[in-house]
Residue, then its C-alpha position, 0 to 999 in steps of 0.5 A: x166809466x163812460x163819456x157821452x158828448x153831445x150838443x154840436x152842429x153846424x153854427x154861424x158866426x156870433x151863434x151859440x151852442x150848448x154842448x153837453x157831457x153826460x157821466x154814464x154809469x158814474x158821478x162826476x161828482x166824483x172826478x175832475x173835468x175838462x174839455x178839449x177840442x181838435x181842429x181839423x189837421x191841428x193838435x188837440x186843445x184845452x179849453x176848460x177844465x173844472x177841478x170838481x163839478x161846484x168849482x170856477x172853471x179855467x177856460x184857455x185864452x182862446x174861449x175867454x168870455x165867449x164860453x162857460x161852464x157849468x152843471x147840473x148835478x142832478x143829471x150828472x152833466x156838464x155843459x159847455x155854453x159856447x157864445x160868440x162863434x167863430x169860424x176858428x171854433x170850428x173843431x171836434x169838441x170832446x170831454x174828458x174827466x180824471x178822478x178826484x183823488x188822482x191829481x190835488x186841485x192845485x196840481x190839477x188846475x196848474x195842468x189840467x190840459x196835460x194830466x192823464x184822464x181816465x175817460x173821454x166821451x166820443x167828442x161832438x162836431x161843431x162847424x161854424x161858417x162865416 
C-alpha cells in the first residue's frame, strides 16, 4: 500500500493549490482517507478526513471553507483544493488512508485524526508568504 502526494509549492496569501493523493498499487476505494499537515516545529494536524472516497468530507475548524475535498475514482485519487491561503497554511501536507473495514464509519469520522493508518504518502511542501 503506497501513498504518493503531490500538488504543493510556493503560494501567496489568498491563492489556491491542488494537492493530490494517488493510491498506487491499491483502490482507495477500498480504504478510508485523511489529510494532515505539520508546520514547521509544530505537531502534525488533521485537516480532512473521508470515510470512503463518495462521502462528506469533516474538515477541522482551521480549513473550513477554505479547503475541499474530493476525488476521482477513475484515477484513484484524492484532491485537496486548497483556497483562500494563509501564511499559517504553511506546513508539509501529507495523506494517509486506513482500510475500511478497520474502523466503522461512525467510529472513524468521531477520530479519524487519531486512529492508527495503515499508509502515509510522503507528504508535499506548501509555503505561503504575505
Amino acid at each position: 500500500v503506497q501513498l504518493q502526494a503531490s500538488g504543493g509549492g510556493l503560494a501567496q496569501s489568498g491563492d489556491s493549490l491542488r494537492l493530490s493523493c494517488a493510491g498506487l498499487g491499491f483502490s482507495l476505494n477500498d480504504y478510508r482517507i485523511a489529510w494532515f499537515r505539520q508546520a514547521p516545529g509544530k505537531d502534525r494536524e488533521g485537516v480532512s478526513c473521508i470515510s470512503s472516497i463518495s462521502s462528506s468530507p469533516f474538515y477541522a475548524d482551521s480549513v473550513k471553507g477554505r479547503f475541499t475535498v474530493s476525488s476521482d475514482i477513475a484515477k484513484n485519487t484524492v484532491y485537496l483544493q486548497t483556497n483562500s491561503l494563509k501564511p499559517e497554511d504553511t506546513a508539509i501536507y501529507y495523506c494517509a488512508a486506513v482500510r475500511s473495514r478497520t474502523y466503522s464509519t461512525n467510529a472513524y469520522y468521531t477520530r479519524c485524526f487519531t486512529v492508527g493508518y495503515d499508509a502515509w504518502g510522503r507528504g508535499t511542501l506548501v509555503t505561503v508568504s504575505s
